[in-house]
Structure formats: C-alpha cells, structure tokens
C-alpha positions, 0 to 999 in steps of 0.5 A: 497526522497531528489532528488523527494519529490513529490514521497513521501506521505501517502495513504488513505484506507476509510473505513478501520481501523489497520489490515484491510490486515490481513483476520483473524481479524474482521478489515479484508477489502479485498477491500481494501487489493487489493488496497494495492497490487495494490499499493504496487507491482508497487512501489516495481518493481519500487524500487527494480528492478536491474539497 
C-alpha cells in the first residue's frame, strides 16, 4: 500500500447499514450486495492471481 496509496481507500454503500450482505437480516440490501461483489472479485483476482 506504501508503493501505491491511491489504490487504497473506503467504499461507500448509501443506503445501507451493517449487515447489509447478510440476506437473513433486515439490513439485507441485495443491491448493494452486488455492488460489493462487483467490487470485490476484480480486487481479489487482482491481488491473489499467482505471478
């Protein structure tokens, strides 16, 4: 994170509160959980893809 710290940073979910990916829970978003994925998996095959 030294080497790049614009990579770095928070996102944002409006409209959400804690627990919103959890769909048995009444904070469950499902918009907001595909924004999260849509997220997630580009950072993770970025990050944990085998050089």
């Amino acid at each position: 994170m030294v080497e790049n710290p614009s990579t770095r940073g928070f996102k944002i979910y409006p409209g959400t509160v804690h627990g919103f990916t959890m769909s048995d829970t009444d904070a469950f978003n499902p918009a907001a959980l595909q924004l999260h994925w849509d997220r997630l998996l580009p950072l993770l095959r970025r990050t944990l893809t085998k050089s």
